[in-house]
N, C-alpha and C positions, 0 to 999 in steps of 0.2 A: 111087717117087722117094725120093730121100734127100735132106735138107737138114742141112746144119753144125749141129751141137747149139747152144741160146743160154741161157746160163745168167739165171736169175731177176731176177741184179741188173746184167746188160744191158740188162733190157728196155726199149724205147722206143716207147711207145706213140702210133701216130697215130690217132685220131678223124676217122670219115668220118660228116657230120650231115647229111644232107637236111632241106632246109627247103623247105616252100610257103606255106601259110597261118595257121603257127602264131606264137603270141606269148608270154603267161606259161612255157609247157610248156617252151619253148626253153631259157628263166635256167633253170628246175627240173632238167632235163637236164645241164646243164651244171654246174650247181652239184653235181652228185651224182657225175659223172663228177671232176670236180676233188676231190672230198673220195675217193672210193676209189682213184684212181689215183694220187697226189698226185704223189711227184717221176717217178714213170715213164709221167707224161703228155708228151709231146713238142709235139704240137698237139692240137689240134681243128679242121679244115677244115668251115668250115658250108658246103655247097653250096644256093647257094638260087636259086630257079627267079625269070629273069627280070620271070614274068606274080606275082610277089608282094608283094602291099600292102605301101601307104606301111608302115603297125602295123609288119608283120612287119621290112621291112628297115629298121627303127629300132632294133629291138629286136636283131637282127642288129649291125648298127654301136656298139650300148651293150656288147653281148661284145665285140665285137671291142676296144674301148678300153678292156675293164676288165680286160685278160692279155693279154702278148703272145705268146703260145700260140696265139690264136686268132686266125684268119684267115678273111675271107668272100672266096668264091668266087660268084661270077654264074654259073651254068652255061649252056654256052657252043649246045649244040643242046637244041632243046626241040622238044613236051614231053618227058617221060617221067622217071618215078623213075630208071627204068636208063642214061638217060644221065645223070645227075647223080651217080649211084652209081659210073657207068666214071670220068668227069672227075674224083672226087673219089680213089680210089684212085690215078689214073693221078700224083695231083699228091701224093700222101705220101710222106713219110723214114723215117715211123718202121720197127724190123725187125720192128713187130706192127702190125697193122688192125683197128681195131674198129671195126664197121657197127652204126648203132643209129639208132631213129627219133627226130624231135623232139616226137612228139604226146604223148607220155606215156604211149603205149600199152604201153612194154617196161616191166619191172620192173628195175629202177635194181641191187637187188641182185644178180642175177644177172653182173653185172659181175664180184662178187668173186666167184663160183664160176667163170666162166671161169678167175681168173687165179690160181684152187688148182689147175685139171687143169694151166693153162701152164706152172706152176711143178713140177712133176713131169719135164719133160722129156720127156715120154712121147706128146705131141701136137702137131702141125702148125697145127691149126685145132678151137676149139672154139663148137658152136653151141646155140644155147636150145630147149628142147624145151620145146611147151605139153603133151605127152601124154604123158613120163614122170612119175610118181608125186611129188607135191609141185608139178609145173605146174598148166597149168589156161585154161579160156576164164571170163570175164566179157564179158555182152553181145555175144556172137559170132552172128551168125546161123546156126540149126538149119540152114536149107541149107547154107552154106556150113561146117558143123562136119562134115556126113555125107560133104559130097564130098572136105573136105582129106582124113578121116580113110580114104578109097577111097583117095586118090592115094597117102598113105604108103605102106598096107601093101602096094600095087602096086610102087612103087618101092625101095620097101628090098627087094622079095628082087631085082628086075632089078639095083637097083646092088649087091646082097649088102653089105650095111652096116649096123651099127646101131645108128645114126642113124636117130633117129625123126620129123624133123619137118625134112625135106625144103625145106619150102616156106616158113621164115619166114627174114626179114633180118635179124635179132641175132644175128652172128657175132663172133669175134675170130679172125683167121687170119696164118704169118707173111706178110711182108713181101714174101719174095721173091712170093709164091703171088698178092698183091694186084697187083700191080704186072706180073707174069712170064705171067697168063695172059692170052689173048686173049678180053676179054669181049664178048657181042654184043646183050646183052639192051636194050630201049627200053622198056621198061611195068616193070611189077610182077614180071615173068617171072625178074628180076634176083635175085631174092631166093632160090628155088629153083637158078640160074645158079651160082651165087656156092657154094653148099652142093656142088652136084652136079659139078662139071667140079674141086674139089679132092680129092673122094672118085672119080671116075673117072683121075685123073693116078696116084692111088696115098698121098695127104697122109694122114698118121694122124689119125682124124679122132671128135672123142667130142662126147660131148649133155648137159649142164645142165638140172635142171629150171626151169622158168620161169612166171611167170604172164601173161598178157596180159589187158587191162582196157580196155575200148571208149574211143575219146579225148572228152574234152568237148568240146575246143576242134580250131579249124580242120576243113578240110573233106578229108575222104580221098578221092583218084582211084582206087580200085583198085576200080573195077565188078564186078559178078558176071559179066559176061559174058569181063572183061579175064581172070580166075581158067583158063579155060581155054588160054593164053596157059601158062601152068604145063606142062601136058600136054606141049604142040608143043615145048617147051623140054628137056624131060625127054629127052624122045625122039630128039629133035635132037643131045644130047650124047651119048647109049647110042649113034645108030648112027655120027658122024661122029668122037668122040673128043675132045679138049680140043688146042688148040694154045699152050704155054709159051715163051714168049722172054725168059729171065733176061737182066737189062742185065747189065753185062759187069761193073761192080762187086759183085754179089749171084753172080756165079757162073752 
């Protein structure tokens, strides 16, 4: 696919935030995304799941009233991260997407390395890799490091890509790609979804190294048994393909 070149000092950046159970992490996040993105922040959309504590959606409601950038989102079918992740793309302006979690788990820097390849003109969508050189796991479970690290090198040669890390949700991709593809994912599957169906349409598509860092606070839904849920998703877009419908403004 081809998309219209956007020069550096276009860019308009919209924040897509899942929120469940987190509290302190959220202002951290946010405050970090505000100091690197600064004027080519457009919003932040916190999408936060109905079933989340008083805490949480206070601390939600004190962002929201401290920038009018940001906006809280109820999300509308529950559970699952992937419907909060679809509803939250489906409702952004900006002609860039950034997907990032609110637990503390991404490394905040990696923000600015996204938006050194963005600024190159040379990529569509860029994503965080924990197992390019300079990434890295803290506190990851040894099961669950042996099977991600099966499912990469499994999928990068079937997608022919390379792009190393598949399977995590810290991305930045453009606009049109957020909003134009047809997402279908419900769980954690969303996050692999999001990577895979922009590098199957044909989106130029590179990897940041990254660190990830086990969260302290709030309680993560992504079961070990949900991980396989990755697999059927993977597979699902290799043999059915990606379906795109750019709104008629975006071409």
């Amino acid at each position: 696919m081809q998309l219209a070149p956007l020069a550096p000092a276009d860019f308009r950046i919209s924040v897509v935030l899942p929120v469940f159970s987190e509290t302190d992490s959220i202002r951290e996040v946010i405050a970090g995304l505000k100091e690197i993105l600064a004027a080519r922040m457009l919003e932040i959309v916190i999408v936060m799941s109905p079933k989340s504590g008083p805490d949480t959606r206070a601390v939600c409601e004190e962002m929201v009233k401290s920038d009018p950038r940001i906006r809280l989102q109820v999300q509308q079918v529950n559970p699952g991260l992937g419907n909060g992740v679809r509803e939250g793309y489906a409702s952004t302006k900006g002609n860039l997407v950034l997907n990032i979690d609110s637990d503390g788990e991404m490394e905040m820097e990696t923000v600015r390395r996204m938006l050194e390849k963005m600024d190159t003109g040379a990529y569509d969508m860029v994503v965080a890799s924990r197992w390019m050189k300079g990434g890295g796991f803290s506190g990851y479970s040894p099961l669950k490091y042996v099977l991600n690290f099966g499912f990469q090198q499994m999928f990068r040669i079937l997608y022919w890509t390379r792009v190393n890390d598949l399977t995590y949700g810290f991305k930045i991709m453009r606009g049109e790609l957020a909003r134009g593809i047809v997402w279908v994912g419900v769980m954690h599957e969303i996050a692999c979804e999001t990577t895979m169906k922009p590098i199957k349409l044909g989106a130029r598509a590179c990897a940041v190294p990254s660190k990830w860092t086990a969260r302290v606070q709030g309680q993560s839904k992504n079961t070990f048994w949900r991980t396989f849920r990755y697999v059927g998703m993977a597979l699902k877009i290799w043999w059915h393909g990606v379906e795109f419908t750019p709104s008629k403004s975006e071409g």
